[in-house]
MARTOR-233656 format. One line per 4 residues: number of its first residue (from 1); their letters; for each residue x, y, z of C-alpha. Coordinates in steps of 0.1 Angstrom, whole numbers, plus 5000, padded with zeros to 4 digits. Layout:
BEGIN
NUM = a = X/Y/Z; ...
***
This chain:
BEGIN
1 = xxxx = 4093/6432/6210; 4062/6456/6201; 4030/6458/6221; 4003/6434/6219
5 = xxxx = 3980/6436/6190; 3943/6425/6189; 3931/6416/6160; 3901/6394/6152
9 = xxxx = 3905/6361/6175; 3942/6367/6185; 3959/6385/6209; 3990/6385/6188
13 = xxxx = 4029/6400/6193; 4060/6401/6172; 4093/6389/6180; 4125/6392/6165
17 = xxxx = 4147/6362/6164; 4186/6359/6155; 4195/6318/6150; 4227/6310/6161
21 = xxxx = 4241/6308/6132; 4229/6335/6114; 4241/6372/6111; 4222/6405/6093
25 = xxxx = 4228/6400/6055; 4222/6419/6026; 4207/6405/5995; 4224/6410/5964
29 = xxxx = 4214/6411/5924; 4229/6393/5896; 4256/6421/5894; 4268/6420/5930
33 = xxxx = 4247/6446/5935; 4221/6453/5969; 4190/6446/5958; 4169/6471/5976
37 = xxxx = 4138/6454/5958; 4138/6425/5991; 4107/6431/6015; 4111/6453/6048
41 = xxxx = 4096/6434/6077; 4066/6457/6081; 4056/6448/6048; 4060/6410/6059
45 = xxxx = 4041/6416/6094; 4007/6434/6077; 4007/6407/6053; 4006/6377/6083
49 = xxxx = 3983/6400/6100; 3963/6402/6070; 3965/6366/6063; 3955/6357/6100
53 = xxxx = 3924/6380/6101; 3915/6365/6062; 3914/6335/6076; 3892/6341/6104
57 = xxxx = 3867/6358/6085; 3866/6326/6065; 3860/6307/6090; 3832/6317/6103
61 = xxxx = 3808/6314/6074; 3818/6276/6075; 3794/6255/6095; 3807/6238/6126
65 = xxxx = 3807/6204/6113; 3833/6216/6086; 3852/6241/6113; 3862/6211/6138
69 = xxxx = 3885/6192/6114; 3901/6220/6099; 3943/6222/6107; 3948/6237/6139
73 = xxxx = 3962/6270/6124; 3927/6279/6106; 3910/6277/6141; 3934/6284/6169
77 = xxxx = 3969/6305/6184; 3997/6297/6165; 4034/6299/6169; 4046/6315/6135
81 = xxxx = 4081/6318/6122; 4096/6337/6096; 4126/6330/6074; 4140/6364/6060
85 = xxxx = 4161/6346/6034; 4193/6362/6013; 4176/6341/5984; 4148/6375/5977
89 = xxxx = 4124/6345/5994; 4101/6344/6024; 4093/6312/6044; 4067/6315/6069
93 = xxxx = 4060/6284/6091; 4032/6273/6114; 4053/6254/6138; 4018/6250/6158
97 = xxxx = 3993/6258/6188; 4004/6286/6212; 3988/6303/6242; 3987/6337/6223
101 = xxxx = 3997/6337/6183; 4032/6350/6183; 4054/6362/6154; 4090/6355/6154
105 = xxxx = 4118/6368/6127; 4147/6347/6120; 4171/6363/6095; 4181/6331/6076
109 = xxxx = 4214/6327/6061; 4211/6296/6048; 4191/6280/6017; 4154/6285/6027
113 = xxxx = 4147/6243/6027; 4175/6239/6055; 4153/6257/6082; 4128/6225/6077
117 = xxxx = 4157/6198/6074; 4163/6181/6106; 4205/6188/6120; 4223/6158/6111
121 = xxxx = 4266/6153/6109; 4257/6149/6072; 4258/6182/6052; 4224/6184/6028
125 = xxxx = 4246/6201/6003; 4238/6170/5969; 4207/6179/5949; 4174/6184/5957
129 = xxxx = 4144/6157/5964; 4117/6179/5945; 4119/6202/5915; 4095/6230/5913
133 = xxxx = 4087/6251/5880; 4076/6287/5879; 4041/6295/5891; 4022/6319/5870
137 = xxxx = 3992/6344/5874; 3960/6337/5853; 3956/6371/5850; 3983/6401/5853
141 = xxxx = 3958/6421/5880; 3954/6386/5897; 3953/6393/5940; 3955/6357/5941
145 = xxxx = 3988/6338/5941; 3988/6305/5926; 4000/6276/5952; 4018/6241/5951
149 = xxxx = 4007/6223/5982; 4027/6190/5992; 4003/6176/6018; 4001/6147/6044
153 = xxxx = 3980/6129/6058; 3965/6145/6091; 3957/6109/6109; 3988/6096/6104
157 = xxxx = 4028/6099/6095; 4035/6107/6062; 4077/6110/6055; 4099/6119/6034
161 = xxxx = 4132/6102/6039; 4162/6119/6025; 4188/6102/6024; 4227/6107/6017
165 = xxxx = 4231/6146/6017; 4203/6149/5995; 4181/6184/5998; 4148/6186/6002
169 = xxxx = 4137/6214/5974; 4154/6248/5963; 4124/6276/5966; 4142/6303/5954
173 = xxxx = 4122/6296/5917; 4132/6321/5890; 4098/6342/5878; 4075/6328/5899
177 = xxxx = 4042/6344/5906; 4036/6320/5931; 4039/6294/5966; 4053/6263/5975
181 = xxxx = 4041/6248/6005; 4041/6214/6023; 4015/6207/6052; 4014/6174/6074
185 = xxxx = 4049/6159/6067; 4076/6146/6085; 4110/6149/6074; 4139/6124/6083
189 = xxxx = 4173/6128/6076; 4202/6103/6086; 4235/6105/6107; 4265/6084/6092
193 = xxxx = 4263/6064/6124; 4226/6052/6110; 4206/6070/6133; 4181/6093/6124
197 = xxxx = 4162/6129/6126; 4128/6137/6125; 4112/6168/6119; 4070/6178/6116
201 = xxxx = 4061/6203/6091; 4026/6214/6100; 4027/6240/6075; 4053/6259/6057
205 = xxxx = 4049/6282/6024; 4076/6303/6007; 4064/6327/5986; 4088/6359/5966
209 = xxxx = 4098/6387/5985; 4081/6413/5971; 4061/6439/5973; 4038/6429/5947
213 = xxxx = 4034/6390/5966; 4031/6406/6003; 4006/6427/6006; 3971/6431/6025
217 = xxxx = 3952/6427/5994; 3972/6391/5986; 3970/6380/6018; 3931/6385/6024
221 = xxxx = 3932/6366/5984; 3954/6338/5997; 3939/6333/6030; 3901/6333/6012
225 = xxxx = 3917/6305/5989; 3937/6284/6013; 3906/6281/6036; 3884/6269/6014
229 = xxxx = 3909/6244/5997; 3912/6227/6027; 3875/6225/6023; 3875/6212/5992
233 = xxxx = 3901/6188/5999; 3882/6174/6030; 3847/6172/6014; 3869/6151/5984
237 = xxxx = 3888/6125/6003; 3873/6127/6037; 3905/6126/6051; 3905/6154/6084
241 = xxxx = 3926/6158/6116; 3906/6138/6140; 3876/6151/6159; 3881/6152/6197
245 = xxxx = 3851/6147/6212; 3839/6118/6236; 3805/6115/6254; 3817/6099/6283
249 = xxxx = 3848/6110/6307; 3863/6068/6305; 3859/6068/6266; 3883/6102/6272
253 = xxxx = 3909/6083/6297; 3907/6052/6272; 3918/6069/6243; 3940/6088/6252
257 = xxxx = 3956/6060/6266; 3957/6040/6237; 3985/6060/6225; 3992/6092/6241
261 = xxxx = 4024/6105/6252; 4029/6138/6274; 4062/6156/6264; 4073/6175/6293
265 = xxxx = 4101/6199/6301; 4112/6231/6296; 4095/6243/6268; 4115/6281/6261
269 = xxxx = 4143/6288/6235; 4168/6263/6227; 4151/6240/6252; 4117/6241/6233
273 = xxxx = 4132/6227/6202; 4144/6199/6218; 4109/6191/6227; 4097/6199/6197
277 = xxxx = 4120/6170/6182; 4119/6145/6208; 4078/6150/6198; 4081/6146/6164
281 = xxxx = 4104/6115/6171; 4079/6097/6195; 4051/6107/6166; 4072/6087/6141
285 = xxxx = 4072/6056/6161; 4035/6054/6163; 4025/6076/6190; 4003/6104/6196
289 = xxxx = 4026/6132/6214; 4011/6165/6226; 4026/6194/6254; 4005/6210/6276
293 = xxxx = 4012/6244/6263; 3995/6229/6230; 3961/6219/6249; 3932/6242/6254
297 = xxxx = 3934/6260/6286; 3902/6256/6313; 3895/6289/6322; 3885/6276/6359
301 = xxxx = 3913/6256/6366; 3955/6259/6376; 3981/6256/6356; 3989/6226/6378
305 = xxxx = 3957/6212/6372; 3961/6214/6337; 3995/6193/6335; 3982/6168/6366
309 = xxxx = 3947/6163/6344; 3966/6159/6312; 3992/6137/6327; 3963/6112/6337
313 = xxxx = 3953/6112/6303; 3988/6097/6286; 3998/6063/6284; 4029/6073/6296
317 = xxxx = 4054/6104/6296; 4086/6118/6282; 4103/6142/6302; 4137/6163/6287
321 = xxxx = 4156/6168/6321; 4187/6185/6308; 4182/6220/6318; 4165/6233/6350
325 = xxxx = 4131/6244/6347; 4091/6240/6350; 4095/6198/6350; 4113/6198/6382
329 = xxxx = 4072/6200/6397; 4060/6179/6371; 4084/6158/6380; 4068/6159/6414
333 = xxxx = 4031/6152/6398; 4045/6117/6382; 4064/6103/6415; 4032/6109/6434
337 = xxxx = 4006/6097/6408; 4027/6068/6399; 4025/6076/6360; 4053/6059/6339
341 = xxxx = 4081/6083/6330; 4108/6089/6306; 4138/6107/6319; 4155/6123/6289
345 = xxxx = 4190/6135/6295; 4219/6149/6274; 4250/6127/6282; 4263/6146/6316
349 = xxxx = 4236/6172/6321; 4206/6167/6340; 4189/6197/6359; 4193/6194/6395
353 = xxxx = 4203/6173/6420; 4170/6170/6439; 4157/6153/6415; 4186/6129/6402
357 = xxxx = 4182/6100/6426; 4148/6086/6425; 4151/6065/6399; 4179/6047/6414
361 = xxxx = 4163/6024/6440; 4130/6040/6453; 4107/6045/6421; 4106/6013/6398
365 = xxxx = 4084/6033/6375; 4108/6063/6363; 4140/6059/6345; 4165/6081/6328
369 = xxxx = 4173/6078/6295; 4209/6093/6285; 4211/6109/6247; 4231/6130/6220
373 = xxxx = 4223/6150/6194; 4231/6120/6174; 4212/6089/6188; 4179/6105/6201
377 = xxxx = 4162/6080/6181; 4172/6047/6189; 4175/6061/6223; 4134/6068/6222
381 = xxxx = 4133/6033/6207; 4144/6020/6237; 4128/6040/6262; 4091/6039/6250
385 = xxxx = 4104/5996/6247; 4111/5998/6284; 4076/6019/6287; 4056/5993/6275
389 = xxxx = 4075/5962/6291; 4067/5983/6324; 4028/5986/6313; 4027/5949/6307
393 = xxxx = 4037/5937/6336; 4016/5963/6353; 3985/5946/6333; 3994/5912/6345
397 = xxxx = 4001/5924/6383; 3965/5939/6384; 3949/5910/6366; 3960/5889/6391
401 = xxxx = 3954/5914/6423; 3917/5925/6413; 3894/5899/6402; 3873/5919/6383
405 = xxxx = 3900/5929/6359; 3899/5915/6325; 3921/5904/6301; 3939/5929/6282
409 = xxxx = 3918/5946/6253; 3923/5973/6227; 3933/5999/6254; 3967/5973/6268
413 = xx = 3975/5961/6230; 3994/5981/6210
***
């Protein structure tokens, strides 16, 4: 790990990551040869910082109005990763907000499209969903590399279903001068049982690994560029993330409510991407998911004030109990604030025994939920079902106690 950097509006460190199932490889040429041409990672960590502080700079000649719906990783922390691939490409993803923007290396062994492709018991190795074509230069001295952008819709859930063992797109493009990137998606692949796997792509790009592609003076080109396509493309269609602001503190409470979901757990290593699925699944099925660590911080208040205040703001939440951790006090904050839970557990895990027994007779309003990698969808189907049986009959208990209650409006109807 090297020291903390600062640098414009981050406080920023690197990390070095090995995936389980990858190993230091060597990239070879068409004769078998080591091709000594691929990109060291310096080269790849002044180009991200030099993307980074582009973008800020951007950013802050654009007027507030326009700076507010701009994606999350124009405007805040990020959690970046970096695909060294054997394929002489680069993928670097923004998998989304983070208390400090961190840079981890993963040396990928695999085609560059499978770190986006959700793990399924069906191999992706049939052809690919998308065909790309070489990307050139207008000009040879050009700092600016052309881009292919496969966006989403930021309001919603835009997917691309593969199904079969189909691929999603092979990057490594002959003679390209250029990127490929998708922003906004969700990809769902599909187990032979019929389940399925979800996985959000806030923004991913691979570009060539080269010297002439990463470089300071490319990335301040690409960042200037990127920034104010998303401009463009917001001005043009009017389609934004949405805009977070409410004038009074019960129009907060109701809409959040409508259809917020707190994903809790640990939120570290392996553990994180668990949570990071388990959100992206809940998102498919209509909801609006979110994890503390991806909330703005109150400088005045407890990190236990921050979860508790959050927590009151969710129509209900999902907690991933398989592994011991943080949620055994968040745990704590539902019991005694009666919020609805989810307890998510891998079949025959859970994290400790103090926790393993409420559920059972004393607290109607939590219930565990036993998964594998295989079903975690139609397991999540039938947990947020019992969710909202359990908020219904809630609605009709307290129309009946308090007579000032009304009938159910948009807030109770889903």
């Amino acid at each position: 790990m090297t020291p903390t950097k600062r640098f414009g509006r981050l406080e920023y460190r690197s990390v070095t990551a090995h995936l389980a199932l990858s190993h230091l490889v060597l990239a070879f040429n068409s004769k078998g040869e080591v091709d000594r041409s691929v990109i060291p990672q310096r080269d790849i960590q002044q180009y991200i910082e030099g993307y980074l502080a582009g973008v800020d700079n951007s950013v802050a000649r654009l007027p507030q109005d326009i700076r507010q719906v701009l994606p999350d990783r124009f405007v805040a922390h990020q959690e970046v990763v970096v695909y060294k691939s054997r394929f002489r490409f680069v993928g670097i993803e923004y998998r989304g907000v983070h208390p400090q923007t961190e840079v981890r290396y993963a040396k990928w062994k695999e085609p560059l499209d499978f770190a986006l492709l959700p793990r399924t018991d069906i191999l992706p190795t049939g052809p690919p969903a998308l065909s790309l074509k070489p990307l050139v230069k207008s000009t040879p001295n050009q700092r600016l590399m052309p881009r292919i952008l496969l966006i989403g819709d930021p309001t919603g859930v835009s997917l691309l279903d593969l199904t079969g063992n189909s691929r999603l797109v092979n990057f490594n493009v002959p003679r390209t001068q250029g990127r490929y990137a998708l922003q906004d998606l969700y990809i769902r692949r599909h187990f032979k049982s019929g389940n399925t796997a979800s996985r959000f792509i806030r923004y991913f790009e691979a570009l060539p690994a080269k010297r002439w592609a990463i470089n300071p003076e490319t990335a301040t080109a690409n960042a200037e560029y990127d920034v104010q396509d998303q401009v463009n493309f917001i001005k043009e269609t009017g389609v934004h993330r949405p805009v977070k602001q409410y004038v009074r503190i019960g129009e907060v409470m109701v809409k959040g409510r409508e259809k917020g979901v707190m994903v809790l757990g640990k939120d570290l290593g392996e553990a994180r991407e668990r949570l990071l699925r388990i959100r992206d699944e809940l998102a498919v099925l209509g909801y609006e998911p979110f994890l503390a660590r991806e909330e703005p911080d109150v400088s005045f208040a407890s990190l236990e004030e921050k979860v508790k205040g959050l927590l009151h703001l969710a129509r209900f939440a999902v907690m991933e109990d398989s592994v011991a951790g943080g949620q055994i006090a968040e745990f704590g904050y539902c019991k005694d604030d009666r919020h609805i839970l989810v307890l998510l557990r891998q079949e025959g895990k859970h994290s400790t025994w103090m926790i393993s027994d409420a559920h059972l007779v004393d607290v109607p309003y939590i219930r565990v939920f036993e998964y594998n990698e295989t079903n975690l969808d139609s397991v999540l189907r039938q947990a947020t079902k019992w969710s909202e049986d359990f908020l219904e009959r809630r609605i009709t208990a307290y129309q009946k106690h308090f007579p000032w209650r009304q009938p159910p409006g948009a807030i109770d109807a889903r």
